[in-house]
N, C-alpha and C positions, 0 to 999 in steps of 0.2 A: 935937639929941639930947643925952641926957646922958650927961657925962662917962666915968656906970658901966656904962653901956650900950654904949658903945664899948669900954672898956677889955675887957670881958666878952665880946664877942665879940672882939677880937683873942686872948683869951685860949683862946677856945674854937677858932680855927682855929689858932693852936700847938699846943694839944691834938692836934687832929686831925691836923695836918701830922706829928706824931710818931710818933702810932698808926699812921699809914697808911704813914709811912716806912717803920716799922725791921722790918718782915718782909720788905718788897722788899729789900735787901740781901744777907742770907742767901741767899734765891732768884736773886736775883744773880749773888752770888759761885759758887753749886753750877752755875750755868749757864753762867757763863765758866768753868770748871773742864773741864765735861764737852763745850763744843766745844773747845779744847787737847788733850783725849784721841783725840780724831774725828782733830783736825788731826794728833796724832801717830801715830797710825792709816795715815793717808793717806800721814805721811813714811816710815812702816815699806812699805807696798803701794809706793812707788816707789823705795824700796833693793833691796826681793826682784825689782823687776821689771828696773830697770837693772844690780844687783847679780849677777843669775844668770852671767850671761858671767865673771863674776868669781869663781865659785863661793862665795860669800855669801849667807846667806838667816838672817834674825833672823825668829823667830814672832811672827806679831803676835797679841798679848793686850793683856790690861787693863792688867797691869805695865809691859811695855813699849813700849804706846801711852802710859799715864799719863811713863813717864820721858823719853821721846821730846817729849811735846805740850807738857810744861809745862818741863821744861827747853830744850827748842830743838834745836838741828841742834849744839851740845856736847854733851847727852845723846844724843845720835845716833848723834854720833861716839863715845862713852863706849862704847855699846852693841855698836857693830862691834869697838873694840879689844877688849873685853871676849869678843865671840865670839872674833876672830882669836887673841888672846894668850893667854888663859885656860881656854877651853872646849877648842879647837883644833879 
């Protein structure tokens, strides 16, 4: 083969390997976003559930499954002091 032939197809699957990357990413990124919101979700359904004896209960929503899921069991914890100290 020659040289421009090879060169031109290497060039043509860089091409392609770029196009077909950079939209997976985005879609990606929005989809490990929204299982973190599920998972903060699920951390707010077993605070209200072990929480109740405690007289504690955080609603769970979009806000505060999103600040729960993506921050962690600190946002968690932010959450509860934030009812206990603040709201009362």
């Amino acid at each position: 083969m020659e040289p421009v032939v090879v060169i031109s197809i290497l060039g043509g699957l860089i091409v392609l390997v770029l196009l077909m990357g950079a939209p997976l990413k985005p879609i990606r990124i929005v989809g490990q976003v929204f299982v973190k919101v599920l998972i903060g979700a699920l951390f707010l359904f077993f605070l209200n559930a072990f929480g109740a004896s405690f007289d504690l209960h955080l609603p769970i929503n979009l806000v505060t499954s999103a600040i729960s899921g993506l921050l962690g069991l600190p946002g968690l914890a932010a959450l509860v002091l934030i009812d206990l100290l603040i709201v009362g």
